[in-house]
Each structure stands twice: as C-alpha cells, then as structure tokens.
N, C-alpha and C positions, 0 to 999 in steps of 0.2 A: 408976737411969737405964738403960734399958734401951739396949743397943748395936746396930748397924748393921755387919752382914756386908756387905764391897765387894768388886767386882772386884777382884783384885789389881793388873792392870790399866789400872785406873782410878786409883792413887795411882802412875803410872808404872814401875810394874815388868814387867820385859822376859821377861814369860810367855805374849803372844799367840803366834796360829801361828807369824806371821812371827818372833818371837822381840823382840818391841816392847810396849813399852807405848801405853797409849792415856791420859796424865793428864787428868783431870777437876780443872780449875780451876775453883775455885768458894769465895766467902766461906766459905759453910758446911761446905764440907769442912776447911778449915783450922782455924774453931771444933770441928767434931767431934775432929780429930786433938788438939787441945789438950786439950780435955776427954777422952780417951782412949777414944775411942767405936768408933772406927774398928776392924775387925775383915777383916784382907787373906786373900783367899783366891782359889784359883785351883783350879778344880774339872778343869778338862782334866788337870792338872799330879798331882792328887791322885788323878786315875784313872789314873796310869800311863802317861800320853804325855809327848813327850818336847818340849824347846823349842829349838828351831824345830818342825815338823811341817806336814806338806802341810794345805791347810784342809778343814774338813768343814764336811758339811750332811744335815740329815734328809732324807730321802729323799722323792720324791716330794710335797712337796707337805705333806707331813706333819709332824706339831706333837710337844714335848716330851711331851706326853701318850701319841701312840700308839706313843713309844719303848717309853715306860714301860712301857703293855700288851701289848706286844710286837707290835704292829700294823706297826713301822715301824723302819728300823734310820738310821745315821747313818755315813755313809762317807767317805772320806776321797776327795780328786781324785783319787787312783792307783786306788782300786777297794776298796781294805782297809776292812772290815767295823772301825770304832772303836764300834760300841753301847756291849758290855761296858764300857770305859775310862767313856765318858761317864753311863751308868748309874751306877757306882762312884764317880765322883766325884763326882756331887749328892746321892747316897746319904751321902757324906763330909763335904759341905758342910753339908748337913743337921742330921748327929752335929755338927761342930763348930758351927755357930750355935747348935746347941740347950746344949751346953757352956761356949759363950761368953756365953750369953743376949740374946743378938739376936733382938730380935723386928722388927725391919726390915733388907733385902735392898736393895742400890743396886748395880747390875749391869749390866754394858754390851750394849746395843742389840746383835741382831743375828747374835750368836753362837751357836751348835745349844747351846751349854750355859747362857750367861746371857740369852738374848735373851728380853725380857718385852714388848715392844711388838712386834715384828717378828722373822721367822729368813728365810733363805732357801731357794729351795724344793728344793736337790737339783740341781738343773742344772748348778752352775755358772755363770751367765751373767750373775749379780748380780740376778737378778729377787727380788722380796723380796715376803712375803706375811704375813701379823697372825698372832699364835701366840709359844707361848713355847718355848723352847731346854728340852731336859731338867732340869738343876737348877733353872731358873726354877718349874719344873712341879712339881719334888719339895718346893722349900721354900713355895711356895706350897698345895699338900696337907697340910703341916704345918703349917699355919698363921700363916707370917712373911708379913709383908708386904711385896711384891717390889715394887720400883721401875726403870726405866731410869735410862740416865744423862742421857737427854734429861727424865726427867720430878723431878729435883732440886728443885725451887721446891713439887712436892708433897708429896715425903717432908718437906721444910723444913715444910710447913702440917703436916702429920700429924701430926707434934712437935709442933709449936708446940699444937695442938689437946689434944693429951694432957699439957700443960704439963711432959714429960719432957725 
C-alpha cells in the first residue's frame, strides 16, 4: 500500500511561516492516518529555515521549475535570498518520500514550496498565478504524484482507481 507524503501542515502542525498549522479535515485523511499512510513533512523546515519566518515567494512571476534551473530565486519579504533553504528541502522531501515509499504528494495550496495548483508571484500583494512551489516541482520530476489540498476528492479517486 503505497503511502502519501503531507504537508506537515496540513495534519495541524505549527511549521507554516507564521508558525501555524493549516489542518485539513477531511474523512479521508483520518482513514489514511488509521491505516498509517500518512507521511508529515515539512520541506521549508527541512531546508533549514526557522518557525516562524517572514513569508516568501518566487520571484517575479516565476514557477518552482525555474528555481530549480536556476532561472529564478525565492525571497523572503525582508529581501533575503531563501533559494538555497527551499531547493534543499524538496530536494529532502524527495529522498524521504522516496524512503518512505510514497508515491503520492497531498500539499498545501499556495506555498513557493508546496504550491501545486497555484504560488504567488513575488509581489507580495496576494496576487496568485498557476505553477507549482519548488518541492511541488522536484517530486513531481520524480515521479510522485502531487496533489493540493484543495484537490482531496482526486487523490481519494486515484486510490480508489489503483485499488491501493
């Protein structure tokens, strides 16, 4: 039965910037947690930043990808250069999914690190634009399958389709 890397996040633990969790209630998350599926991880945290931390965003407009190529970097509201940190820790999260045998990703919306539906663009000003957050990008290169946390009801088919 293969398992499911989560946000850490997302099962309420107080690793976002602000030093919060964001819980994802959901049936299905309580079946997975029973069945010991669930797999918490926190990739900002893993790359060396600290909790609380000011927020970041990729720069310009710019998606987890062109981190990754070095096209694009991911900065924090003071001005500080966090690429390094956030490379490193999807780089991390990667090694452990792949250690943990997760071949599915359930990761919250939004975030330069987990953002799989949407990140935002660099500004600051809440303007949000399609693309994925860096570790979004690295484990979906490796081939897990990334999900948000808005898109639950698919990961739940996805399963259900692979009778896992």
């Amino acid at each position: 039965m293969p398992k499911i890397l989560i946000s850490a996040c997302l099962l309420g633990r107080p690793v976002r910037y602000d030093g919060k969790g964001k819980p994802l209630v959901h049936p299905a998350i309580d079946r997975w947690k029973a069945e010991g599926r669930l797999v918490a991880f926190c990739p900002e945290q893993a790359g060396g930043l600290s909790t609380p931390r000011p927020p970041a965003e990729i720069e310009g407009g710019a998606s987890g990808e062109d981190v990754i190529e070095g096209r694009a970097r991911v900065i924090e509201k003071t001005g500080r250069d966090v690429t390094k940190a956030f490379v490193e820790g999807g780089r991390k999260a990667v090694d452990f999914a792949r250690a943990n045998g997760c071949a599915y990703a359930l990761l919250i919306d939004g975030s330069p690190s987990c953002g799989s539906g949407f990140i935002y663009d660099g500004s600051f000003s809440g303007v949000r634009h399609p693309g994925l957050g860096v570790t979004a990008a690295l484990l979906r290169q490796a081939g897990i399958a990334v999900f948000s946390d808005r898109e639950i009801e698919a990961l739940v088919a996805r399963i259900a389709e692979g009778m896992e």
